[in-house]
Structures are given as structure tokens and as C-alpha cells.
Phi, psi and omega in degrees: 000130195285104197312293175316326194261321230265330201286291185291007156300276206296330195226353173305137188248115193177231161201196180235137180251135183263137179221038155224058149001090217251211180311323185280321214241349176306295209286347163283309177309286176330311187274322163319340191277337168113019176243104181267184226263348202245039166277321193226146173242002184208174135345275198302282187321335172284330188289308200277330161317334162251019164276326165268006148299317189286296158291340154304341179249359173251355191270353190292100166332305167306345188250107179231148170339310184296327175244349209212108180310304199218166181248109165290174162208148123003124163299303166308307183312346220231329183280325177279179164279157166199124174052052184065353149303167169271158175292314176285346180276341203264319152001271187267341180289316198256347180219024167050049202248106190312128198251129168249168183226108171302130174290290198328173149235048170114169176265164162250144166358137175304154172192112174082029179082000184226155145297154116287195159232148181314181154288134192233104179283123175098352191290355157286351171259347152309300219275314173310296194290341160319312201266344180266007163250006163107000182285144185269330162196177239214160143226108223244160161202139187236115184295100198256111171257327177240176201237071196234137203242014146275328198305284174339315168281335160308320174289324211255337187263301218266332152320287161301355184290286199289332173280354154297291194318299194299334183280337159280034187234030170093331212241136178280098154323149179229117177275117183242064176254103181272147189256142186284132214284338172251036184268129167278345165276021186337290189299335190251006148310292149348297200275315197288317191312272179323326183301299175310315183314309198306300224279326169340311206270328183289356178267315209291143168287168186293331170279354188281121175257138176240159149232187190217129165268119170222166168303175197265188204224157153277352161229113230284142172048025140352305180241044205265350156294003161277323176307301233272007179284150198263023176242001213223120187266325193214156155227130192247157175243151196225149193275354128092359200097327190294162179273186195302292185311317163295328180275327172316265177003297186276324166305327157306334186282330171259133183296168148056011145268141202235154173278147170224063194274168171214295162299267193335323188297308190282355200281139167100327156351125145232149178274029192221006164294145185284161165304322186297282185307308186282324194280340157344276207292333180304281207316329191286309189296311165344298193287305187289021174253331173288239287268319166295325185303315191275005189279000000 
């Protein structure tokens, strides 16, 4: 684990912009940007149209170190370039920006109230090549839809399992089992939720570090005994479907949690933008996301 990067994780004041967007969620990404699906004619022609989206927003005068800790990428994001760098390298060299990598590969059929996540084949040779492109840490993610307490515990088990593999390859997990923002048990998904996490995180030997991507709480500091685990390097929050401005809002209610957006980071973006406009609109979002970010 990289000591420097490992530091402006834990103790940098800023977010994570999330930009990794895989196969299921590219082409909703694209056409929010204003790229419709009859643009492209194939898979590869959809990776490089968001990779150059991808790149316009880390190549972006607004986007730096000084407001923004850290970057997910893509697996293809990650294989690729931006100005003759590897991306997580050009990354953290040109804009001091901590590079993560999605693991995952998708969700599986609802069951019990919950997403798991598929399976992830190959992943101790993910996990080699991340660290040999410079990455710091990983992100998997899993879907609570209900307030179901086998569902639950399958996520939250199957979440640490894989994040034991990954902190022994050198590497920080961003643990993510989000629960969904139209779930009607939201809140007491939340209680069931926190519980498991606390006895996971109470298990992890004393040098293992995790972070946690979680839904914004229906009660403001919620997750506020998550910070404070001496198991926990960050904990973030992702923006769930809510817009910029809803999510901004509910992150001032939680102290010491941070953004970890993606669609809110991109909203208002277009390719069909002057460079002068987009790097604007970057920048306005940028801030009100650092600003929600510091309470």
C-alpha cells in the first residue's frame, strides 16, 4: 500500500469521483452526455466514445487533486491511456489524483431481497495487473433492496470474503453494498446493515484496512460509528439515483462522509459542449460536491 496515497485517502480533504461506468450502465451514461446508442455500432466503438468522455473529465483543468482524493475506473479505463500514460498512472502523476479499480463483474438475479454480485473469475490476476498500473484500491458493488436479514447477510459475507482476497494482494477495498433509495424498508435495511458491517469490520485483524461506499442514511450520522472504526480508512457516500443538488443536501447532514458520485459528478456534461462550457459546468459540479463533502 502505497504510504502517500494511503494518507490523502484517510486524511485529504475532498471526494471520489466515481467514473466507472462498465458494459450494463455505459450506453445510459453516453446518452445522458448527449452520445445516442445509433452513434456506435458495436461494444468497442461504445469503450472508446466513453473513454473519451472519461478522458475529458480527468484531462480537465477542473479536475485535480486539490478538490478531488480519489478516481474508480473502469477495467478498459484502466488498460488504456490519456496523454500517453496508463490512466491510473496519468492519474495520480499529473493530477495527484488516488486511482481505484472496479472488480466487480455485475450483479446476480434478485434473491432474498438483495443483488450479490456475479462472480469474479480471474480476479487474483485483476488484482496483479491494478497493482502493476499503479492502483491503490478496488470496488465491487452489491444491491439491498429490501430489509431482509438472510439477503443481508449474504451481501455483507460475500462482500468481505472477497475484500480479505483483495487487502491480501496489497490492495484497499471500497466495500459497496448499496441500498436502494426507493426500498420501503430503507431505513431498517440501514439497522440490519450497520450491524453486519460493525461485526465483519470487528473481525478484520488490526492492520487490514477497508472503505465503505454506502447510500446516504435516512438519519443524518447514521453511519457514524463506521467512521470512527479503527478498521475503516474512509467512508463515502454514493449518490443512489438522487440529482446533484439532492445529494449535495443529504451529505451536509452527514459529518465526516464524503461523496463518492457518478451520475451527480457528470450531470449537465455534453459532448456537443464548448471546451470553455464543459470545463464550467465540470468545475461548478466539482465544488458543490467538495463543499458538501467538508461538513
Amino acid at each position: 500500500m502505497d504510504a502517500v496515497m494511503k494518507d490523502k485517502m484517510q486524511n485529504g480533504r475532498g471526494f471520489i469521483a466515481a467514473l466507472d461506468q462498465s458494459g450494463g450502465s455505459t450506453p445510459k451514461a453516453l446518452r445522458l452526455y448527449g452520445v445516442e446508442e445509433d452513434q456506435y455500432s458495436n461494444e468497442s466503438e461504445m469503450f472508446d466514445l466513453i473513454h473519451e468522455m472519461r478522458t475529458r473529465i480527468i484531462t480537465s483543468p477542473a479536475f485535480g487533486g486539490d478538490r478531488i482524493l480519489g478516481s474508480i475506473l473502469f477495467e478498459q479505463t484502466m488498460d488504456r491511456n490519456i496523454e500517453g500514460q496508463g490512466s491510473a498512472e496519468f492519474l495520480w502523476n499529473e493530477k495527484q489524483v488516488v486511482p481505484f479499480l472496479k472488480v466487480d463483474k455485475g450483479l446476480a438475479d434478485e434473491a432474498d431481497g438483495v443483488q450479490i454480485m456475479k462472480p469474479i473469475p480471474g480476479l487474483d490476476e485483476l488484482l496483479s495487473r491494478a497493482t502493476a498500473n499503479g492502483v491503490f484500491g478496488t470496488k465491487m458493488r452489491s444491491v439491498i433492496k429490501e430489509a431482509n436479514v438472510t439477503g443481508i447477510n449474504a451481501v455483507v459475507d460475500q462482500q468481505f470474503e472477497i475484500a480479505r482476497q483483495i487487502i491480501s494482494s496489497g490492495l484497499v477495498p471500497i466495500v459497496e453494498p448499496e441500498v436502494d433509495i426507493h426500498s420501503s424498508t430503507k431505513a431498517d435495511a440501514e439497522n440490519l446493515l450497520r450491524d453486519q458491517i460493525t461485526q465483519q469490520l470487528d473481525s478484520l485483524p488490526t492492520s487490514d484496512h477497508v472503505m465503505l461506499k454506502l447510500t446516504l442514511p435516512n438519519q443524518p450520522n447514521f453511519y457514524a460509528d463506521l467512521i470512527a472504526h479503527p478498521r475503516v480508512l474512509r467512508v463515502v457516500a454514493l449518490s443512489g439515483g438522487y440529482s446533484r443538488a439532492e445529494a449535495d443536501t443529504l451529505l451536509r447532514e452527514n459529518h465526516n462522509m464524503i461523496a463518492s458520485f457518478s451520475r451527480a459528478l457528470t450531470e449537465g456534461l455534453s459532448a456537443q459542449q464548448s471546451d470553455e462550457a464543459f470545463n464550467e459546468t465540470l468545475n461548478t459540479s466539482i465544488q458543490s460536491i467538495y463543499d458538501a463533502s467538508l461538513t
